[in-house]
C-alpha positions in Angstrom: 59.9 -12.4 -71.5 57.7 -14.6 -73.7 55.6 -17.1 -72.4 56.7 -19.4 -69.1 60.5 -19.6 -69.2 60.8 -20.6 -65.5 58.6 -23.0 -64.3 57.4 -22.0 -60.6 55.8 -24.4 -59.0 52.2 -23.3 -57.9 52.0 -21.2 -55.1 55.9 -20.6 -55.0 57.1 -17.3 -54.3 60.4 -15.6 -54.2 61.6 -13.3 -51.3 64.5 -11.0 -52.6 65.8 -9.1 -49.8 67.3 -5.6 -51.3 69.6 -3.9 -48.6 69.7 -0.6 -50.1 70.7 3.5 -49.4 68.1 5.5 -49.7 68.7 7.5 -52.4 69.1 3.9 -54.4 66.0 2.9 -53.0 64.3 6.2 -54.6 65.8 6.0 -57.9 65.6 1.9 -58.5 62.8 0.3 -56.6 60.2 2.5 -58.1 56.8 1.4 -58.1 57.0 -0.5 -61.7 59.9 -2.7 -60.9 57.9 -3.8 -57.4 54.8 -4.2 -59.5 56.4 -6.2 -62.2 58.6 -8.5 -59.7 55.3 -9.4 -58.1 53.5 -10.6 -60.9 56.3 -13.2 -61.6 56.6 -14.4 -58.2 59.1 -12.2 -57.1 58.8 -10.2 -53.4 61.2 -7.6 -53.2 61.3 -7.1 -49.6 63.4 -3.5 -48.1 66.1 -5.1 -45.5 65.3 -2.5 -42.4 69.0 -1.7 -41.0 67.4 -1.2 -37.6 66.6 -4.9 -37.1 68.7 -7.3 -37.1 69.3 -9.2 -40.6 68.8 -12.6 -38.3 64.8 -11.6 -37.6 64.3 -10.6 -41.2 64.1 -13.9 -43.4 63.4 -15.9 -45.1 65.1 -15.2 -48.2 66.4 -16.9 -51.4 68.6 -14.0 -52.3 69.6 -11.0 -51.2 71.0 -7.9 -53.4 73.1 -5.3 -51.5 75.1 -1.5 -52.2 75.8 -0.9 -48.4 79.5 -0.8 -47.9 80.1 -0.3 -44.0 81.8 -2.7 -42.4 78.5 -3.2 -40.5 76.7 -4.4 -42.8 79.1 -6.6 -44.4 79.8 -8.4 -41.0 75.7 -8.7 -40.2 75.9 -10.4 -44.3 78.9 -12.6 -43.3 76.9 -13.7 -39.8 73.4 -14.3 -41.5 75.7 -16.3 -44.8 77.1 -18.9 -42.4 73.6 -19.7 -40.5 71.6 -19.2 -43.5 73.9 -20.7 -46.3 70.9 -21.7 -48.9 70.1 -17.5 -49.1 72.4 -16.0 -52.5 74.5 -13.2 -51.6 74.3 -10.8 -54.6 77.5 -10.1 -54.5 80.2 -11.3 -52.0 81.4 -8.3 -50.3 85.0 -9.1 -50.9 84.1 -9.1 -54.6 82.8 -6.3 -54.8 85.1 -4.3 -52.6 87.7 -4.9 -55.9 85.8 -2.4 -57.9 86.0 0.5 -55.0 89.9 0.9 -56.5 90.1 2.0 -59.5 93.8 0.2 -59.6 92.3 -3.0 -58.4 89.1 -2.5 -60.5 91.2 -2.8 -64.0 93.0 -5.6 -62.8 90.2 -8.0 -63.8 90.7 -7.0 -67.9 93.9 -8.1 -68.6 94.1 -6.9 -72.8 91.4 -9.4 -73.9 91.5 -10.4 -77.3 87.8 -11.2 -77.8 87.5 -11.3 -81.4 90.1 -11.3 -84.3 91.5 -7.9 -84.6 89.7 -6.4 -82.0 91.4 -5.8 -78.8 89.9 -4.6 -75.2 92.5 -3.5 -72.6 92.7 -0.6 -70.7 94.3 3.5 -70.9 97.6 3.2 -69.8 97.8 4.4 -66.3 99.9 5.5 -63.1 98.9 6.2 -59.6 100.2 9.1 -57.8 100.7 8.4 -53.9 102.8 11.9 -53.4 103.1 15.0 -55.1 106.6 14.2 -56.7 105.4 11.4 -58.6 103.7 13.4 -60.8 107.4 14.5 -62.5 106.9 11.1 -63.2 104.4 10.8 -65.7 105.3 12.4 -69.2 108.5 9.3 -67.8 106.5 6.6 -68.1 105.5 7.7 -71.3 102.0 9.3 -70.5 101.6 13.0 -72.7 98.8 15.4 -72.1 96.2 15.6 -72.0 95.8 13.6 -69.2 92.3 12.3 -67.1 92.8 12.1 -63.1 90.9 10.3 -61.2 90.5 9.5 -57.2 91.8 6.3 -56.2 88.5 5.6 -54.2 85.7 4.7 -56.5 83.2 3.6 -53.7 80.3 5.9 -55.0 81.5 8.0 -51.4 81.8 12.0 -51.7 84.7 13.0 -54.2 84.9 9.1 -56.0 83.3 11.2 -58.7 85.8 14.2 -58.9 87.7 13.9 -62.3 89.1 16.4 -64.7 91.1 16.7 -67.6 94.8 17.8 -67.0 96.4 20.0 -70.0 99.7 20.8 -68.7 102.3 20.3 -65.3 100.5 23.2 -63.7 97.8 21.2 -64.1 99.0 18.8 -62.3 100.2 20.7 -59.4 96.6 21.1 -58.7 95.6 17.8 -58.1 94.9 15.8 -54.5 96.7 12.7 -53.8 96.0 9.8 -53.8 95.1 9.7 -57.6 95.0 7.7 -61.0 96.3 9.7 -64.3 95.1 7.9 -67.1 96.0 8.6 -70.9 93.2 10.8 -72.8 91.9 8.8 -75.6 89.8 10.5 -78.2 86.9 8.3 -78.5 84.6 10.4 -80.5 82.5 11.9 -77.7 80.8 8.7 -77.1 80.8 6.1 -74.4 79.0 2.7 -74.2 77.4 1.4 -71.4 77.3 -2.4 -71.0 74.9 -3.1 -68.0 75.3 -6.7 -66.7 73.4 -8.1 -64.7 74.1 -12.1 -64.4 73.7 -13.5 -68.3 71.8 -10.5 -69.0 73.4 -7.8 -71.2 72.4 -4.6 -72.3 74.8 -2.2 -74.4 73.7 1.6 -74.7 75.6 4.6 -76.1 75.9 8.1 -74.0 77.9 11.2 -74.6 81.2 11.9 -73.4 83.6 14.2 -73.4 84.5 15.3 -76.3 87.7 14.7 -78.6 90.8 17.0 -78.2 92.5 17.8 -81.3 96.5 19.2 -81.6 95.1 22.7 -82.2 92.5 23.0 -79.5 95.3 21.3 -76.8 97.5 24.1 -77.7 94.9 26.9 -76.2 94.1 24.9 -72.8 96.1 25.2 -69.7 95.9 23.9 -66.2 92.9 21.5 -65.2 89.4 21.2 -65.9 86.5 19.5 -64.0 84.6 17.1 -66.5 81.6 19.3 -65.8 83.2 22.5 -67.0 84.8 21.1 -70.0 83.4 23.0 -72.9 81.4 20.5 -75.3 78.9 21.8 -78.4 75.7 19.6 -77.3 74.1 20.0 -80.5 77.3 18.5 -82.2 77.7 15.8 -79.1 74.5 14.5 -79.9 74.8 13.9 -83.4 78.0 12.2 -82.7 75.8 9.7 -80.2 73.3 9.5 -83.1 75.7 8.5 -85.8 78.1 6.0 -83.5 78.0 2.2 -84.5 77.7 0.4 -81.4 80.4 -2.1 -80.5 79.8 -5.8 -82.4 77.4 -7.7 -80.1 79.8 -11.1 -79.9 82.3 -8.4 -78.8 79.8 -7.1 -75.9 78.9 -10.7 -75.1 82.3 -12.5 -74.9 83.6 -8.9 -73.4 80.6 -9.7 -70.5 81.1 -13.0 -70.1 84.8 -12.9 -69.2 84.5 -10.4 -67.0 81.8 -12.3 -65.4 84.1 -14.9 -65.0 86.9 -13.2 -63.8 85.5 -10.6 -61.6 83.2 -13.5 -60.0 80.1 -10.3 -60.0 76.9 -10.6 -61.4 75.7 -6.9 -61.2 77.7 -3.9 -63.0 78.3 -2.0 -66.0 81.2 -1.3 -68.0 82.0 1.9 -69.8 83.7 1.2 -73.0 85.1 3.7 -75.4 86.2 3.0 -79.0 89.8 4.6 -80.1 89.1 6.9 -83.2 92.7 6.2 -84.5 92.0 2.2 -83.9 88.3 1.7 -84.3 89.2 -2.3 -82.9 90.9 -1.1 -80.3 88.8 -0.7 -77.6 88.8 0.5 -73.8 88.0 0.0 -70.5 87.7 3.3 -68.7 85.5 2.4 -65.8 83.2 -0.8 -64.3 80.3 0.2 -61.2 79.1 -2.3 -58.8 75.1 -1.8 -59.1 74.2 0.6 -61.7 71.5 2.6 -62.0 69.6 0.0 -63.9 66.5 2.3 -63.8 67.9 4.4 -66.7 67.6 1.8 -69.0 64.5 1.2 -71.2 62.3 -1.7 -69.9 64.5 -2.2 -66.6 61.8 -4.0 -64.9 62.3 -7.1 -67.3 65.8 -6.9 -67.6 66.3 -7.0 -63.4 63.5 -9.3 -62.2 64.4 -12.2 -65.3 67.8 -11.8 -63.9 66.5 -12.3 -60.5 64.2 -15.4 -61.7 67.2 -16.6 -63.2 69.1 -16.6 -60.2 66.7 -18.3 -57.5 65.2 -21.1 -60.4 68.5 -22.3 -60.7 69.1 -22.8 -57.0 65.6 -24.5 -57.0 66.9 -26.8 -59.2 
């Protein structure tokens, strides 16, 4: 941030409730982020879950990854008699990105710049075991990615693997989403969000599948166990060309729109048959912001940004 680009009256303080698990609590209100927040006139303040949300405030704003219907009913209460406090996020907006069905149904094959095109894999979801004779049907070939319909951040949302085959696929829980295997180069970008503010990083994936290698691999394989040369996976990282910023900002800003969220990342993976042809593979409610380089800044101007304009 350079110089004052919020103008806080003297003496003015922010309160930003954060209503967090625990483990989130560890990982992204570490000691610099408080530190940081304080020195700009931002109080990030720990909700206690003990205490009723009522005997808590003040607050201008309140940020939130607690998804028990609880908590969102104590949010809705403390909304209605408290209706100049900012919800960071609506609970019904955020609930779209627990379904990874419902979650893709805010990108709707974007054209954000000319010749470039963002959309998503082509998908099916799987209710019952016979609807995977289905697939290869619809036009889906192997390999395949599944995926649990839940993506709430609960135990198993997390539980993907690569499908080579129908045996494969006999293996597989229900419900599920099978999702078209794109080779992408072994690299994935990361666009954290949070309100206006954009960062775009690139991360290793899994790596590309060629004719040859598909030939030697059978059944299913967890994403952890799929064989990748890490010397080679970094180099790939090194050497990608990140997506065009206008695409990452128009890409943002639309989905900002359209999903009605201010805080999330999207993982974005680049066709290596169609370099403009982008993908959607995934979008997360409340990142882990902490892994990016000089998160402090990037977090509390978002959170100035937010409770300056509602001054106004």
């Amino acid at each position: 941030m350079s110089g004052s680009e919020w103008e806080v009256a003297a003496g003015q303080r922010y309160r930003v409730g954060y209503a967090l698990k625990p483990k989130k609590v560890e990982s992204f209100v570490q000691r610099s982020l408080l530190d940081y927040a304080k020195q700009r006139a931002i109080d990030l303040v720990q909700i206690d879950f003990s205490t009723p949300l009522q005997q808590q405030g003040p607050f201008h704003c309140i940020i939130h990854k607690v998804h028990t219907p609880c908590w969102t009913e104590h949010l809705r209460q403390f909304s209605a008699t408290h209706p100049d406090t900012i919800i960071i996020d609506p609970p019904e907006l955020v609930h779209r990105l627990h379904n990874r069905v419902s979650m893709l149904e805010v990108v709707t094959d974007l054209q954000i710049l000319d010749n470039t095109s963002v959309g998503v894999p082509r998908q099916v979801i799987v209710i019952k075991p016979t609807d995977f004779d289905k697939i290869e049907e619809l036009g889906l070939r192997f390999p395949l990615i599944s995926k649990p319909l839940a993506a709430d951040g609960g135990a198993g949302s997390h539980d993907m693997c690569l499908v080579f085959d129908r045996d494969g696929l006999r293996t597989l829980s229900v419900p599920r989403v099978v999702q078209e295997f794109v080779n992408h180069g072994g690299v994935v970008f990361k666009i954290y969000v949070a309100g206006r503010r954009v960062n775009c990083v690139k991360r290793k994936s899994v790596g590309d599948i060629s004719e040859e290698r598909l030939g030697t691999l059978k059944g299913a394989l967890p994403f952890s166990r799929v064989s990748n040369s890490g010397k080679d996976q970094g180099d790939a990282v090194e050497k990608a060309e990140m997506p065009p910023q206008s695409l990452v900002d128009e890409l943002t800003k639309a989905l900002r729109e359209t999903s009605g969220l201010h805080l999330f990342n999207v993982d974005l993976i680049r066709d290596v048959k169609e370099p403009t042809r982008y993908l959607i593979i995934d979008i997360n409610y409340f990142p882990g912001y902490e892994k990016l380089p000089s998160y402090e800044p990037f977090i509390t101007d978002f959170l100035l940004d937010v409770v300056s304009a509602k001054a106004k």
